[in-house]
C-alpha positions in Angstrom: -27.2 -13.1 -7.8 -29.9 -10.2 -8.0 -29.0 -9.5 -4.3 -25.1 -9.1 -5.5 -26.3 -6.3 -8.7 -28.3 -5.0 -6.4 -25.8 -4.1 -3.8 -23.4 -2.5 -6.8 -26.5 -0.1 -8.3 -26.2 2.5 -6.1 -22.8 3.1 -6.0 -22.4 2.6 -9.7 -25.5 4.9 -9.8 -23.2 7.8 -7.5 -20.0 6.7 -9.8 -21.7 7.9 -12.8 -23.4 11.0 -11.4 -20.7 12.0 -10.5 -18.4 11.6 -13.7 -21.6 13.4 -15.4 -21.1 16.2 -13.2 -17.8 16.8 -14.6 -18.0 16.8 -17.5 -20.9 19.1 -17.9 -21.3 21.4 -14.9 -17.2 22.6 -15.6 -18.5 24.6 -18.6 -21.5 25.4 -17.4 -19.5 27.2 -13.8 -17.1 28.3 -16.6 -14.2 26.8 -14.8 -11.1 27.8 -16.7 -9.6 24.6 -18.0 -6.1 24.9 -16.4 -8.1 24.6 -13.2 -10.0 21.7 -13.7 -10.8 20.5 -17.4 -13.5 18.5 -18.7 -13.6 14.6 -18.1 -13.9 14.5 -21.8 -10.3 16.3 -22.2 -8.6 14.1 -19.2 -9.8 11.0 -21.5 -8.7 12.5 -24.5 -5.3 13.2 -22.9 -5.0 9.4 -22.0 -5.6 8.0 -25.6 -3.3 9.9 -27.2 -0.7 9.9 -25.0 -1.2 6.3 -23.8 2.1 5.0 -24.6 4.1 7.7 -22.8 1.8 7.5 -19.6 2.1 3.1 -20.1 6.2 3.8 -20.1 6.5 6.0 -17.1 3.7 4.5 -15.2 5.5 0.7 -15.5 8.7 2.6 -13.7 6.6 3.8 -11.5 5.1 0.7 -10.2 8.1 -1.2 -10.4 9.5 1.7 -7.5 6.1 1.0 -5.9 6.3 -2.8 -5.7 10.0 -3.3 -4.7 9.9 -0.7 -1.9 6.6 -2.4 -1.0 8.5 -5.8 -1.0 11.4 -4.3 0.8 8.9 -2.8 3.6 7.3 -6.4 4.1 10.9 -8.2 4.5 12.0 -5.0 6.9 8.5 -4.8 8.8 8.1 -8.8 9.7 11.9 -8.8 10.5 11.5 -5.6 13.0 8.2 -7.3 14.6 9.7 -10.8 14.9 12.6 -8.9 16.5 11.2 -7.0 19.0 8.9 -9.9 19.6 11.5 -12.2 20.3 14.3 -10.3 22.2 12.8 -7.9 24.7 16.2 -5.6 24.7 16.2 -5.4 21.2 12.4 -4.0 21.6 13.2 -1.7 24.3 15.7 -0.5 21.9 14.7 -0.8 18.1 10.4 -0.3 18.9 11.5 4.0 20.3 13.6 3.9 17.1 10.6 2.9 15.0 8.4 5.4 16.7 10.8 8.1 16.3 11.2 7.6 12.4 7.9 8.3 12.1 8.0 11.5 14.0 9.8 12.9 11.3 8.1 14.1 7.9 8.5 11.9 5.5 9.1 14.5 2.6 11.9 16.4 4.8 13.7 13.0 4.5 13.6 12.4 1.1 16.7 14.8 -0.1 18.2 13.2 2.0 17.6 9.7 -0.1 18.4 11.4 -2.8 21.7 12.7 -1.9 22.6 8.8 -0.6 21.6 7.2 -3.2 21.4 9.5 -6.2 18.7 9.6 -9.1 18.6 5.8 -9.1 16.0 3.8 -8.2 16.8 3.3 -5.1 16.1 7.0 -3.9 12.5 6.6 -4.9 13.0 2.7 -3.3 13.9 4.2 0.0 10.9 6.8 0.2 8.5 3.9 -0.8 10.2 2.0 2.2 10.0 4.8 4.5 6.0 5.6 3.9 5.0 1.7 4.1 6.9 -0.3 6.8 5.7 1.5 10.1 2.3 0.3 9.5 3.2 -3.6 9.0 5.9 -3.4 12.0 3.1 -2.1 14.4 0.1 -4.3 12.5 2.4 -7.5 12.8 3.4 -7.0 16.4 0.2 -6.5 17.4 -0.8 -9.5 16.1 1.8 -11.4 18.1 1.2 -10.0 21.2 -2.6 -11.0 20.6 -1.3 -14.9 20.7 -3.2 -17.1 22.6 -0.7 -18.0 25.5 -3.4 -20.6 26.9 -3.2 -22.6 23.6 0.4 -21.9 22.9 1.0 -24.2 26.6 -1.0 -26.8 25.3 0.7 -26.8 21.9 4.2 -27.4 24.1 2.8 -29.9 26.5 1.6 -31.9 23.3 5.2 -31.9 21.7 5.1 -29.7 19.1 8.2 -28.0 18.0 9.0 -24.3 17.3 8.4 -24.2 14.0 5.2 -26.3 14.4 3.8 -23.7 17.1 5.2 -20.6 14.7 3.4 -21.9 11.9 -0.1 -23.2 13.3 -0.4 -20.8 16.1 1.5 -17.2 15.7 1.1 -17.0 11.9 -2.6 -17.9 12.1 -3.1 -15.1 14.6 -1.4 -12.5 13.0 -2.3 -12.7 10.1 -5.4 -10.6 9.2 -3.3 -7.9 11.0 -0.4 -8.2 8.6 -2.8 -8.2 5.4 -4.6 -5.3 6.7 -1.5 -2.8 7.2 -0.1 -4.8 3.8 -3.4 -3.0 1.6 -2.8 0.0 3.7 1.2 -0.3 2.6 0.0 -1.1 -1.4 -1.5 2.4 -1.3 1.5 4.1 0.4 4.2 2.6 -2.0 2.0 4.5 -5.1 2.9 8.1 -3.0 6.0 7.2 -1.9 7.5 6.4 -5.5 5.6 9.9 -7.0 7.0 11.8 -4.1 10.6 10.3 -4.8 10.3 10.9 -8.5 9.0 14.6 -7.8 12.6 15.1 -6.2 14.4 14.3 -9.1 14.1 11.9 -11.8 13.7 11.3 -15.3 11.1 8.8 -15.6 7.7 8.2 -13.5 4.6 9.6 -13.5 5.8 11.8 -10.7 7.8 13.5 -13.3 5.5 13.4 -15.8 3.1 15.5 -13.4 5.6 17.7 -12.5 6.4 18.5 -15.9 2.7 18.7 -17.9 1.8 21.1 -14.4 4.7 23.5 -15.1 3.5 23.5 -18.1 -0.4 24.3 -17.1 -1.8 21.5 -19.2 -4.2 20.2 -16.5 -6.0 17.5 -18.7 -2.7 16.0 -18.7 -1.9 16.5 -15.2 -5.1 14.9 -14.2 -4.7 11.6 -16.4 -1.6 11.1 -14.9 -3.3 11.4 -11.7 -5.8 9.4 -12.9 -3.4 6.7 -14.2 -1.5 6.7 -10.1 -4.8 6.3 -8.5 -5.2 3.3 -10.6 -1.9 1.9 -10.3 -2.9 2.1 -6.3 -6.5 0.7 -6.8 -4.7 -2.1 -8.6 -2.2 -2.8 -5.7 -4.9 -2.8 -2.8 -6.9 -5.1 -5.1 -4.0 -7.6 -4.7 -4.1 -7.2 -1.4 -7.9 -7.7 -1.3 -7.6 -11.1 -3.1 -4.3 -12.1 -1.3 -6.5 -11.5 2.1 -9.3 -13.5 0.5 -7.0 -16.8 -0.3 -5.3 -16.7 2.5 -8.1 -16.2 5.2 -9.7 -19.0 3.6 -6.6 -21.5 4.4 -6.3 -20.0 8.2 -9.8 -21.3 8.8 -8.9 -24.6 8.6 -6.1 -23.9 10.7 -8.0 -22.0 12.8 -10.1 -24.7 13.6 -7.7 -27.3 14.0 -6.2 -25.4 16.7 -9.6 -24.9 18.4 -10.2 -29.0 18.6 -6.7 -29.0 20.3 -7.5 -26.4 23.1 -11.4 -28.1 23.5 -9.2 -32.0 23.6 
């Protein structure tokens, strides 16, 4: 237990210095407040206008969560795909690799003029920042399947699914949770960028507005409020990772006893 505090001190320690330093070294450089403002203004600016930062940052997370959801479904069907069917990898994995070639912000009008100042504008950017990384994450983890055990697997009788589930899924995935955290992050930029473009609702739109505006406590508690909102979906992540991993042991070992049998 003492080892655990222990281990959080110093950065708790650093978290603190740091807010310190905020808060009283901005006056005392006499930063001008539309540049940065105190920490004591930014937490000012989040009380009283907590209920107009709660509204626009639930539509924000909804965007966030549903493209995420969407780039799961897309990403594990594009992996499994070029997995499965080598001419649809020699055709759809180039495609994949292209997309990405292309700035992600240059192809957001373009959302917008498809699907309008909807949700589904912001959707699609959300989808476009987070699937590469859980195609490429998930494929690699397939092409990391033991082929040795897989053989043994066949010779003992087990079906398709059986050898799916026991053998592919357990290999790949600590690949697809890590480029899923790395997604949960994404999906938080992808909806701010989307609502920057044109919306009425969001905190990207709330940012955009309280910056024309040069009110900078409010910009940065909106900022503040994002970084949570992405803290708070690599967390689930974190603790999906953690529950899962647990159950892929046992697996994990299972399989083992079969190759050393």
């Amino acid at each position: 237990m003492m080892k655990k505090i222990k281990d959080y001190i110093f950065p708790l320690m650093f978290l603190l210095l740091l807010l310190l330093a905020w808060e009283f070294l901005i006056p005392y450089f006499k930063v001008p407040k539309y540049i940065i403002p105190r920490l004591s203004m930014v937490l000012k600016a989040l009380w009283t206008q907590r209920e107009l930062l709660y509204g626009h940052s639930i539509i924000t997370l909804g965007e966030a969560v549903l493209g995420l959801m969407i780039s799961v479904i897309i990403g594990i069907s594009c992996a499994l795909s070029i997995y499965l069917w080598r001419n649809v990898g020699k055709t759809l994995y180039p495609i994949i690799v292209f997309s990405q070639t292309i700035p992600t912000i240059a192809l957001s009008p373009i959302m917008v003029m498809w699907f309008g100042y909807s949700i589904w504008s912001k959707v699609a950017v959300v989808v476009l920042f987070c699937f590469f990384p859980i195609v490429i994450s998930t494929l690699d983890g397939l092409n990391a399947v033991d082929k040795d055990l897989e053989d043994v697997l066949k010779a003992l009788g087990g079906s398709k699914f059986q050898i799916f589930f026991k053998l592919h899924m357990n290999t790949v995935l600590p690949n697809f949770l890590s480029s899923f955290k790395i997604a949960a992050t994404y999906s938080v930029a992808g909806a701010t960028i989307g609502e920057w473009l044109g919306a009425e609702k969001g905190l990207g739109i709330y940012v955009k507005r309280t910056a024309g505006m040069l009110q900078s406590d409010s910009v940065f508690a909106g900022v503040l409020v994002l970084s949570f909102l992405g803290l708070a979906l690599f967390s689930t992540g974190f603790l999906l990772e953690k529950i899962l991993l647990k159950y892929r042991r046992v697996i994990k070992e299972s399989n083992y006893e079969i190759k050393k049998d």
